[in-house]
C-alpha positions as CSV (number, residue, x, y, z in Angstrom):
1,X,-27.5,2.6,7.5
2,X,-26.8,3.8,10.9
3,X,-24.9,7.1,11.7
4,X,-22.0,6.7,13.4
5,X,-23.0,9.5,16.2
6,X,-26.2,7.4,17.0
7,X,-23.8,4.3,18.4
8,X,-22.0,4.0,21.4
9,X,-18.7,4.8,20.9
10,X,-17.1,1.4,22.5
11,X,-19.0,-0.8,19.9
12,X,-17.6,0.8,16.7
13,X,-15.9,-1.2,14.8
14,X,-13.8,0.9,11.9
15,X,-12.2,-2.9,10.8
16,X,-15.2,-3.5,9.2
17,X,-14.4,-4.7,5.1
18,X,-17.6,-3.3,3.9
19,X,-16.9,0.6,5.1
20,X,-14.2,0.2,2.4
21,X,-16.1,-1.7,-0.5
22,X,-18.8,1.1,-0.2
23,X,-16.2,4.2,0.7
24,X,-18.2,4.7,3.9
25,X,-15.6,5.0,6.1
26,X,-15.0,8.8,6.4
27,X,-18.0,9.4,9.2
28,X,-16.8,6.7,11.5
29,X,-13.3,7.8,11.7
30,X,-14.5,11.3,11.6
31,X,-16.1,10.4,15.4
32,X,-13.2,8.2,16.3
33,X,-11.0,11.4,15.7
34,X,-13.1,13.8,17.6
35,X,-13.9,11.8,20.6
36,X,-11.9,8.9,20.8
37,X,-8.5,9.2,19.1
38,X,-7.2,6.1,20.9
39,X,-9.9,3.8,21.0
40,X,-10.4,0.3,22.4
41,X,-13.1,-2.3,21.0
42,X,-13.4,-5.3,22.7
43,X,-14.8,-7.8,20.6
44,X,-14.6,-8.1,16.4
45,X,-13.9,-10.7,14.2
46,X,-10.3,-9.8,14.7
47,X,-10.7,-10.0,18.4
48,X,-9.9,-6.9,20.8
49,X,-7.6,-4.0,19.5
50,X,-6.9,-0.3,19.6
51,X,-7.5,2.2,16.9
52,X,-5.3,5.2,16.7
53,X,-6.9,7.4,14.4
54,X,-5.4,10.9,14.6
55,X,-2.0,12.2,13.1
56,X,0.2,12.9,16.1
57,X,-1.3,9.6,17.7
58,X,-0.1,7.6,14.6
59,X,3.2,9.6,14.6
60,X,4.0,8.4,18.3
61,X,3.1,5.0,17.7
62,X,5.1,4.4,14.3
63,X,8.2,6.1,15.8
64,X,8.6,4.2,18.9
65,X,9.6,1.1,17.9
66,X,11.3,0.4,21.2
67,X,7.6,-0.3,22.7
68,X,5.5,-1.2,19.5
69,X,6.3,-4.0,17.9
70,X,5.8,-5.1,14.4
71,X,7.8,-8.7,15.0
72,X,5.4,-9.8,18.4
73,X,2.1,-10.4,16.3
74,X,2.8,-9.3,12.5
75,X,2.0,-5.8,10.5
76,X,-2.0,-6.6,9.8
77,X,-4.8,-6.4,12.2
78,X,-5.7,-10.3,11.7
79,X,-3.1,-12.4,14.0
80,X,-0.7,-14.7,12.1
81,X,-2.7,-17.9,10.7
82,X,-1.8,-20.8,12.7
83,X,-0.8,-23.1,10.1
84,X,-0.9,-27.1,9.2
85,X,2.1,-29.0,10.1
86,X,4.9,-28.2,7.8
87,X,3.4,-25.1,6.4
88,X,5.6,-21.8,5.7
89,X,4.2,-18.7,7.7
90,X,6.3,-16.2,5.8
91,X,8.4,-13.4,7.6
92,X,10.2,-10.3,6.2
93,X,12.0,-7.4,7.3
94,X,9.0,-5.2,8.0
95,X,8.1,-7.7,10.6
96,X,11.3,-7.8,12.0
97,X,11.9,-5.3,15.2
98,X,15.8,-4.0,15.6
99,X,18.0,-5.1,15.4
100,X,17.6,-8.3,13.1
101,X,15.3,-5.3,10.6
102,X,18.0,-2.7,9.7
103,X,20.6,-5.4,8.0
104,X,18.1,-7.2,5.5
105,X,16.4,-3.7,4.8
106,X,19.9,-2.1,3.7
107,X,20.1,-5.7,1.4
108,X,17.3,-4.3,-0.7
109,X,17.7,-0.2,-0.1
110,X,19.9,0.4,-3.2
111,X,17.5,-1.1,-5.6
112,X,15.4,2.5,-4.6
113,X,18.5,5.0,-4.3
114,X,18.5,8.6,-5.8
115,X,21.2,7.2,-8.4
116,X,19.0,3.9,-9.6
117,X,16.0,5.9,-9.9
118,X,17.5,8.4,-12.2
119,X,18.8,5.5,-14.2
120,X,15.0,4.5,-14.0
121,X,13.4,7.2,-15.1
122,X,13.6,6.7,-19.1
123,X,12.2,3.2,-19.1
124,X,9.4,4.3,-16.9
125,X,8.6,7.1,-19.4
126,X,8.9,4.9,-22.2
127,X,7.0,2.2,-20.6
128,X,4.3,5.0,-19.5
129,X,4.2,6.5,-23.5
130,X,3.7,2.7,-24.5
131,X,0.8,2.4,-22.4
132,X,-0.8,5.6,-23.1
133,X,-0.3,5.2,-26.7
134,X,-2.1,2.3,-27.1
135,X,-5.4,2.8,-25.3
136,X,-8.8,2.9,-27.0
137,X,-10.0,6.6,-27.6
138,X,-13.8,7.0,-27.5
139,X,-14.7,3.9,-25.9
140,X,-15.1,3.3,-22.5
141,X,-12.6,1.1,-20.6
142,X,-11.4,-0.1,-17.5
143,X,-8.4,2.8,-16.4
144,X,-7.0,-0.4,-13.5
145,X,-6.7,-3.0,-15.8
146,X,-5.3,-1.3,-19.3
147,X,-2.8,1.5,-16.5
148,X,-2.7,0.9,-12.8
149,X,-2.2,-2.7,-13.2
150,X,0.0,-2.9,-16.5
151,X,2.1,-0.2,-15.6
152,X,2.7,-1.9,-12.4
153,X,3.5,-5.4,-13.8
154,X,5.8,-3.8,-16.1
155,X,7.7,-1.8,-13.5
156,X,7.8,-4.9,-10.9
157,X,8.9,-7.3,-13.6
158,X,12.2,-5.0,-14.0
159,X,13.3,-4.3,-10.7
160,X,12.7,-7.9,-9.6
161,X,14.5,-9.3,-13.4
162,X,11.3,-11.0,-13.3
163,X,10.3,-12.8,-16.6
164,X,8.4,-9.7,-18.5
165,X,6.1,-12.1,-20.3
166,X,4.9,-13.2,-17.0
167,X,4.3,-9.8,-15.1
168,X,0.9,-10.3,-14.4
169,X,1.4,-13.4,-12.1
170,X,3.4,-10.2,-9.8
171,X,-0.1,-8.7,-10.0
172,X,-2.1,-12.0,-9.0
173,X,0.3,-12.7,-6.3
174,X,0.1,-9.1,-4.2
175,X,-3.7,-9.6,-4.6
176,X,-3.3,-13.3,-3.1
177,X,-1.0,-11.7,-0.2
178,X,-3.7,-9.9,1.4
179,X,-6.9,-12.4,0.2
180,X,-7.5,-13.0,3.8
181,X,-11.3,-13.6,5.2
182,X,-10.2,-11.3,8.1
183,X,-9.0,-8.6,5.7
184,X,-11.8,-8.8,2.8
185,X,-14.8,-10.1,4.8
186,X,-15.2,-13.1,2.3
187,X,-15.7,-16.3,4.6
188,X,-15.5,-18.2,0.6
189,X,-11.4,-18.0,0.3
190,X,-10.4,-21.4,0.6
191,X,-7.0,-20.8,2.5
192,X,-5.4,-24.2,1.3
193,X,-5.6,-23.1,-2.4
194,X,-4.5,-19.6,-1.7
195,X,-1.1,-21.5,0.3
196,X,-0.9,-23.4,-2.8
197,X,-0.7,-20.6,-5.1
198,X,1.4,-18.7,-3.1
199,X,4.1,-21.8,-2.8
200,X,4.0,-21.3,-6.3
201,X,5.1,-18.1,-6.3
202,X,8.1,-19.3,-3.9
203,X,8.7,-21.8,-6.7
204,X,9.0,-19.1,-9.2
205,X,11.7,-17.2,-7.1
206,X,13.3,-20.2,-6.2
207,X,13.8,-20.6,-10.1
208,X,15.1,-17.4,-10.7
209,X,17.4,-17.2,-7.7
210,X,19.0,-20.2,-8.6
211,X,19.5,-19.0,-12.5
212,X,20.7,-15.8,-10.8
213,X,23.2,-17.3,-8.8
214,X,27.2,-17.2,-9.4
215,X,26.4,-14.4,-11.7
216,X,28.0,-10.6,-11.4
217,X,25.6,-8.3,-9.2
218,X,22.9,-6.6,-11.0
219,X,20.1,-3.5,-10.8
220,X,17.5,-6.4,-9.7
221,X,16.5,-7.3,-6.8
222,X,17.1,-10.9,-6.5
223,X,20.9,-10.4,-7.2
224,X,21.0,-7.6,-4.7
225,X,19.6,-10.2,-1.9
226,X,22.4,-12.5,-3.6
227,X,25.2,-9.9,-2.9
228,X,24.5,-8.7,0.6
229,X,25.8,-10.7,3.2
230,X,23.0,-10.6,5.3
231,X,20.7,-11.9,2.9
232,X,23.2,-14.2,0.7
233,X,22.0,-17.1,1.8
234,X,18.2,-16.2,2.6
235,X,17.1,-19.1,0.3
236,X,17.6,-21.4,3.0
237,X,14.9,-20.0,5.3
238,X,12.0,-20.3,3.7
239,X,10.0,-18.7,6.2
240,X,12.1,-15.4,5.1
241,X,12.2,-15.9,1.8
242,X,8.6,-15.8,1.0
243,X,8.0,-13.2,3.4
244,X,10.8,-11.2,1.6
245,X,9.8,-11.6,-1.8
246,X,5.8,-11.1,-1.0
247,X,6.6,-7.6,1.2
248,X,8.5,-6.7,-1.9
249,X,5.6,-7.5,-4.3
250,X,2.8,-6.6,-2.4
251,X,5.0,-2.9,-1.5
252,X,5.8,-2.5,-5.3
253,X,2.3,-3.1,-6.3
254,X,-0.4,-1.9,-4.7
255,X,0.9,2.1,-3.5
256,X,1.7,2.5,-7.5
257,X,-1.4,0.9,-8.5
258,X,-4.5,2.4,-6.4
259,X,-2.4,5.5,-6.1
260,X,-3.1,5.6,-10.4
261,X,-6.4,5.0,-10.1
262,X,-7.3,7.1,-6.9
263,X,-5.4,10.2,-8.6
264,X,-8.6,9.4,-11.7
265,X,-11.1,9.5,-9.3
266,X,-10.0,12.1,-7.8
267,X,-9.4,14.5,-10.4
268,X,-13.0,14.0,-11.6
269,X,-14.4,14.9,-8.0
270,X,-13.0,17.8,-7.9
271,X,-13.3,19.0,-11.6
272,X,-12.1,22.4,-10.3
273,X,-8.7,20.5,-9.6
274,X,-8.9,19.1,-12.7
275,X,-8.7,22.9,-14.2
276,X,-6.0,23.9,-12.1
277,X,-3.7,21.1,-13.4
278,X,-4.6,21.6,-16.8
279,X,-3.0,25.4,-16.5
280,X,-0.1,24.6,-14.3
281,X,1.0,21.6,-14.6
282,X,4.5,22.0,-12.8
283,X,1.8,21.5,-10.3
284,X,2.4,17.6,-10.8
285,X,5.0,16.9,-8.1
286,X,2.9,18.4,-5.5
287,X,-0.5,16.8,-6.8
288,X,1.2,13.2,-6.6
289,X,1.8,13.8,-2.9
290,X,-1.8,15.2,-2.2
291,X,-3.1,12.2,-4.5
292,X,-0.9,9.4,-2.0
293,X,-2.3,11.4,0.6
294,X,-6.3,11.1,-0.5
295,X,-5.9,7.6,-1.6
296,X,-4.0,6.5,1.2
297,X,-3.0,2.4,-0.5
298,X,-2.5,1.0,2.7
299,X,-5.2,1.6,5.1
300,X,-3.3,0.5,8.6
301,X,-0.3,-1.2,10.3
302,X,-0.9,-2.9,13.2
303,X,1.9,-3.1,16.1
304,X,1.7,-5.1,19.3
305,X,2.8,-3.5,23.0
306,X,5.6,-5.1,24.3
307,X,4.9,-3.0,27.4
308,X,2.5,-0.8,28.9
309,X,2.3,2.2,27.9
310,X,-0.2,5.9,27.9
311,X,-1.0,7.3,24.6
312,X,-3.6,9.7,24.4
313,X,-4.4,9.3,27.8
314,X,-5.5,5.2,27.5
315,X,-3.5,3.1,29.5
316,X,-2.3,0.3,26.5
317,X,-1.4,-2.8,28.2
318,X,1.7,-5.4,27.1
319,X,0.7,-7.4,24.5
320,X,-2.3,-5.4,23.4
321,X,-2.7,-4.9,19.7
322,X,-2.7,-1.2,18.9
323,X,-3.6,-0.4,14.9
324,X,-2.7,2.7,13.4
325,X,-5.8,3.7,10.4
326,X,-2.9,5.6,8.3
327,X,-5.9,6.2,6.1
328,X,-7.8,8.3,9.1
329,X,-4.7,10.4,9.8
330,X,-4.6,11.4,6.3
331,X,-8.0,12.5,7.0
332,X,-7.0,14.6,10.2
333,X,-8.9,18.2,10.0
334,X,-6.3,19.1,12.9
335,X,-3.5,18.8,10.1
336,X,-5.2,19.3,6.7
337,X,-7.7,21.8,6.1
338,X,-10.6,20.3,4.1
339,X,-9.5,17.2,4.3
340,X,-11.8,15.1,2.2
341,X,-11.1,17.1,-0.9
342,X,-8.3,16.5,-3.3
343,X,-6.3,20.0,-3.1
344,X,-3.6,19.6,-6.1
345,X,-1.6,22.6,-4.2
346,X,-2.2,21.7,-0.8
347,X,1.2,23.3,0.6
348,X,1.2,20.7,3.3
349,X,0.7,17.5,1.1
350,X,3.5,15.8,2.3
351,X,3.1,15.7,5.8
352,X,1.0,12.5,5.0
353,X,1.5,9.4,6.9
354,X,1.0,7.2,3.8
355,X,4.1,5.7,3.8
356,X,4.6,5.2,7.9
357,X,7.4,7.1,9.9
358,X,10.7,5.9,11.9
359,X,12.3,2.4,10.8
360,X,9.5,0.8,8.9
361,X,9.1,4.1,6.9
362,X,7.9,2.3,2.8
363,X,11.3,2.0,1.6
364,X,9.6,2.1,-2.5
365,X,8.2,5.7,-1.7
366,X,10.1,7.3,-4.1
367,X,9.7,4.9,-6.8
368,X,6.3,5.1,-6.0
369,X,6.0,8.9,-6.6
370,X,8.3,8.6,-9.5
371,X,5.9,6.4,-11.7
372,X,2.7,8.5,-10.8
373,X,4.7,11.9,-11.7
374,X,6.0,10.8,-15.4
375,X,2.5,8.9,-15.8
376,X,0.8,12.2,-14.9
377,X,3.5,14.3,-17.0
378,X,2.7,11.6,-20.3
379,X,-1.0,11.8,-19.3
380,X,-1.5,15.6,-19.4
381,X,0.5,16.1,-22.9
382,X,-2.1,13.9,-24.6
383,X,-5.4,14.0,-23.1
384,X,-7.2,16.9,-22.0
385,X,-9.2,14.5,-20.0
386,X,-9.4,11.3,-18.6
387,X,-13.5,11.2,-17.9
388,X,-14.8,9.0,-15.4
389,X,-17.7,6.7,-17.7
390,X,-19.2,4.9,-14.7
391,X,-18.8,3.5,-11.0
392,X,-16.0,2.7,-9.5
393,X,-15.7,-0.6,-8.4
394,X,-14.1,-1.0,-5.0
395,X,-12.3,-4.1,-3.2
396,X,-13.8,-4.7,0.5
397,X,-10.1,-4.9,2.2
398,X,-9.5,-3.1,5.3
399,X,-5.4,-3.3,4.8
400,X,-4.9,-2.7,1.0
401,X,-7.6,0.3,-0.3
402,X,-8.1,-1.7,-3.6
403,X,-10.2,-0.5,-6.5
404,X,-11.2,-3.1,-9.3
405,X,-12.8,-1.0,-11.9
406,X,-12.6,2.5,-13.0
407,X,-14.3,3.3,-16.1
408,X,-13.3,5.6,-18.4
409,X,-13.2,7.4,-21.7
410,X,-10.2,9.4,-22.9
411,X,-10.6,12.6,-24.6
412,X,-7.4,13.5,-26.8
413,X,-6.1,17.6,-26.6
C-alpha cells in the first residue's frame, strides 16, 4: 500500500471507505494536516470537495453558519439522492440553516435537559447492571452485539416510548440511514429495498404518533414533537418527519454505540491506561471524554458555501462543498499532545470536536456521556478486565466510524 507522502498531494482522496474498514486513515490525514489543512480534490466518487482537516480550521467552519450551510446540499459528503417520482427525501433540523433550525431543535431539547437526565440516570444503571450481569464469563463473545448495541436499543426504545420488545429495529434502522454506496463503498445496496425499509420505519412512527396523540405530554420524544407548536403538526410533512425521526435515531445510536466499543479497544491498546483506571477510577468522567475524542463516531459533516469565502488561505468558492474530517481534528498534534494514544487523564479531553460547535452542536451529547460513564462505573466494579479475544471487525463507512465485532472475554475481580 502506498504511503501517503509518496503521492501528490492534490490526488488524495481521505473519502476513501476502505481507510476506515482497515483503520488506515491516520497517515493520510497526518499529511493533509501538515501541508494542506484546507484541501481541494477535484475528482472522487463523490465528485469535487474540500477537506478541512485541522482543529481551528474545523472550528471556523462549524461556527459560521451564516456562510456554510448544512440546508444547500445536506450534512454528508454524498449529495442528496435524486429520487423516483413520489419518493420522500427526508429533512430534519440538522439540515435546516437559521432561522427555520433553532424552533424544531428547542421541540426536542428537553428530552436531553440537566433535569431529564438526572431522572435518567437510575434506569440507565439498572439497564447497564442488567446487561453486565448477564454476560457469559470465560467465553469469548462479541462486546457490540451483547453491550454497544443492546445497551443502545434499550436506551433509544425509552426516550423515543418506542415498543421495548422491538428495540432492535431502532438499531437496524440507524445502520440503514447511512447504508449508502457513497458512504460504505459497497456498489451491492440495492437503494429501492433500503427506501422500502426505511418507509417502514416511517410507518412504525406513524403508528405510534397516532396512538400518542390527544394524550397528556410525556418524557418521550414523540409527545414532545406533539406538544411543541413548531412541530405539532410535523406528521403532515413527510419529508420532515422521516428526516426528524432518523436524525434522532441515527444521533441516539451510533455516538453511544461505537463510543462503547472504541473505549474496549482502546483500553486494551494502551494496557498502561488500562492500569491507571483500575487505581483511580474517579478517573471515569474524564476517560469518557478522551474515549469520544479517540473514537470520534461521526467521522465528518459536510457544509456547502453559500458564498466565497478564505479559510486557511484557499479561496472557497459559492456553492463548493467544504467537509469538515471531525475525526482528523481530534487527531490534531497542534491541540493534543500524542494524539493517537488513548490518555485517560488527558487534561484537555474535552476540547474535542466530536460533537460539532455553534448551532448544530449534537444536542444527545450529554446523554451520550451519561450512558458510557455509569457503563464504565458498572463495568469496573465487576470485572478487572474486559480482554480483547480477537480482531476487531470494522464497518467501511466514511460518515459513521462503525465497528461490527469486538471480541472478548471477561475476567471477574
Amino acid at each position: 500500500m502506498q504511503h501517503p507522502d509518496d503521492i501528490a498531494l492534490e490526488t488524495i482522496d481521505v473519502s476513501r471507505p476502505e481507510l476506515f474498514r482497515t483503520d488506515t486513515w491516520q497517515p493520510w490525514f497526518a499529511r493533509l494536516r501538515r501541508d494542506a489543512p484546507v484541501h481541494y480534490l477535484a475528482d472522487s466518487t463523490n465528485g469535487p470537495f474540500w477537506s478541512v482537516t485541522s482543529h481551528q480550521y474545523i472550528k471556523e467552519v462549524d461556527t459560521n453558519n451564516t456562510v456554510f450551510s448544512s440546508e444547500k446540499g445536506g450534512i454528508a459528503i454524498v449529495d442528496p439522492y435524486v429520487m423516483e417520482e413520489g419518493q420522500i427525501q427526508g429533512q430534519s433540523f440538522i439540515t435546516l440553516d437559521e432561522p427555520r433550525h433553532a424552533p424544531q431543535r428547542r421541540a426536542v431539547a428537553p428530552t436531553v435537559a440537566p433535569k431529564n437526565l438526572a431522572e435518567l440516570e437510575p434506569l440507565i444503571r439498572e439497564r447497564v447492571i442488567d446487561i453486565l450481569e448477564n454476560l457469559p464469563v470465560n467465553e469469548t463473545f462479541n462486546w457490540v452485539d451483547k453491550v454497544s448495541i443492546e445497551l443502545t436499543a434499550r436506551m433509544l426504545a425509552t426516550i423515543f416510548g418506542f415498543p421495548y420488545e422491538e428495540r432492535r429495529k431502532l438499531v437496524y434502522w440507524s445502520d440503514l440511514a447511512t447504508a449508502i454506496p457513497e458512504v460504505t463503498g459497497d456498489d451491492s445496496i440495492d437503494m429501492r429495498d433500503r427506501y422500502n425499509e426505511l418507509m417502514g420505519a416511517a410507518a412504525a412512527f406513524y403508528q405510534l404518533w397516532a396512538e400518542k396523540a390527544g394524550q397528556p405530554p410525556t418524557f418521550d420524544l414523540i409527545s414532545m414533537l406533539q406538544h411543541s407548536e413548531a412541530t405539532a403538526r410535523m406528521n403532515e410533512d413527510p419529508e420532515l418527519f422521516l428526516g426528524t425521526i432518523l436524525l434522532l435515531i441515527v444521533g441516539g445510536n451510533d455516538t453511544t454505540r461505537n463510543s462503547i466499543s472504541g473505549g474496549v479497544i482502546g483500553l486494551n491498546n494502551y494496557p498502561d491506561e488500562y492500569e491507571k483506571l483500575r487505581k483511580n477510577p474517579s478517573l471515569i468522567p474524564n476517560m469518557v471524554a478522551e474515549i469520544v475524542r479517540w473514537q470520534t463516531p461521526v467521522i465528518h459533516m459536510r457544509r456547502t458555501a453559500l458564498a466565497d469565502v478564505e479559510l486557511g488561505g484557499q479561496k472557497i468558492r459559492e456553492g463548493d462543498k467544504v467537509v469538515m474530517w471531525y475525526l482528523s481534528g481530534n487527531r490534531d498534534e497542534s491541540v493534543f499532545d500524542d494524539a493517537d494514544r488513548l490518555i485517560i487523564d488527558r487534561p484537555n479531553a474535552r476540547a474535542h470536536v466530536s460533537f460539532g460547535f455553534g448551532v448544530h452542536r449534537c444536542m444527545g451529547n450529554r446523554l451520550a456521556e451519561l450512558q458510557l460513564r455509569v457503563l464504565w462505573e458498572e463495568i469496573m466494579k465487576r470485572f478487572h478486565t474486559v480482554e480483547l479475544a480477537g480482531d476487531v471487525e470494522r464497518l467501511p463507512n466514511n460518515f459513521i466510524r462503525g465497528i461490527r465485532d469486538v471480541p472478548v472475554r471477561l475476567h471477574p475481580i
